[in-house]
C-alpha positions in Angstrom: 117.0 -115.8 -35.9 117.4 -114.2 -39.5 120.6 -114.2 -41.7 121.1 -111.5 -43.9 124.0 -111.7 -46.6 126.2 -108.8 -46.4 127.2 -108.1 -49.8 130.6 -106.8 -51.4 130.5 -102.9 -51.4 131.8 -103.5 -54.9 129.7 -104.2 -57.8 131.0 -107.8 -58.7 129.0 -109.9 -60.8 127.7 -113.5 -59.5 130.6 -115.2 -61.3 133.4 -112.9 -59.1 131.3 -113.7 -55.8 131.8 -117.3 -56.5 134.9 -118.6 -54.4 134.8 -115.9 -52.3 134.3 -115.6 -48.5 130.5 -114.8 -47.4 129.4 -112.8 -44.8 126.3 -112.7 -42.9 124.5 -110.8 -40.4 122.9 -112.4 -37.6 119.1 -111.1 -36.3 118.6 -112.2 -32.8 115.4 -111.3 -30.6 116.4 -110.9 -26.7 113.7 -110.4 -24.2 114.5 -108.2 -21.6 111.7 -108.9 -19.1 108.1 -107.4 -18.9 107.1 -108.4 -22.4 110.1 -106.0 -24.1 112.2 -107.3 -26.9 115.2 -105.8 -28.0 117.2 -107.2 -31.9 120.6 -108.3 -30.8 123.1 -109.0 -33.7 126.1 -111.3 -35.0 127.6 -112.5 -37.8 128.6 -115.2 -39.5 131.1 -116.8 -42.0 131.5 -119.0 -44.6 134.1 -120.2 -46.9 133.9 -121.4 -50.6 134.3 -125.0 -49.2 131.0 -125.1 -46.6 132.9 -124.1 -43.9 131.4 -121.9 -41.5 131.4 -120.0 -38.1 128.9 -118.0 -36.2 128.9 -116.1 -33.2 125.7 -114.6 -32.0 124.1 -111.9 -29.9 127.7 -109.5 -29.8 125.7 -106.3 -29.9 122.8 -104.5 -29.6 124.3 -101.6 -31.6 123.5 -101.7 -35.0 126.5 -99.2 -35.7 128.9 -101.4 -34.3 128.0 -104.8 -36.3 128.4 -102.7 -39.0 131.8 -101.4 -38.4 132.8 -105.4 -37.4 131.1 -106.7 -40.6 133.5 -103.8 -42.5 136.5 -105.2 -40.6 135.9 -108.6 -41.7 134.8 -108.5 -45.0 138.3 -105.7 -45.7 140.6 -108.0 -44.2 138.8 -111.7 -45.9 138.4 -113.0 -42.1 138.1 -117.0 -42.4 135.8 -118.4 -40.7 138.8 -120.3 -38.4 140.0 -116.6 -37.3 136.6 -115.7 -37.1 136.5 -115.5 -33.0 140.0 -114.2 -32.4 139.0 -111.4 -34.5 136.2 -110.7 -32.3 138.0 -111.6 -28.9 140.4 -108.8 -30.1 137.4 -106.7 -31.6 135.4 -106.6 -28.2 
């Protein structure tokens, strides 16, 4: 699995990003029989204070975890809201 931080479409500098929310994107490999792979994606969360949440393999569409990682990052999802988000997202 790979984790790839999703940075702020705005230009912050390291000292804003500090205390913030951080987003990641989640790189999964799913076999799918007869030697083919396919990426799947997630994301994950964390919070200024080590708090974190993760929920793998939602899609294999990279259009959609990008939409979902918009979503979260525009509304500051928390890692605890983190899965009803998605429950209401899927």
């Amino acid at each position: 699995m790979r984790e790839l931080l999703i940075e702020p479409e705005q230009a912050e500098s390291s000292e804003n990003l500090e205390g913030r929310l951080r987003y990641y994107l989640l790189v999964d490999e799913l076999e799918l029989g007869g030697g083919l792979l396919c990426e799947s994606y997630g994301v994950k969360v964390v919070s200024p204070d080590g708090e974190a949440e993760a929920v793998r393999n939602l899609t294999v569409r990279p259009e959609r975890i990008d939409h979902l990682l918009e979503l979260l990052q525009r509304n500051q999802v928390p890692p605890v809201a983190l899965r009803d988000v998605i429950d209401d997202w899927l």
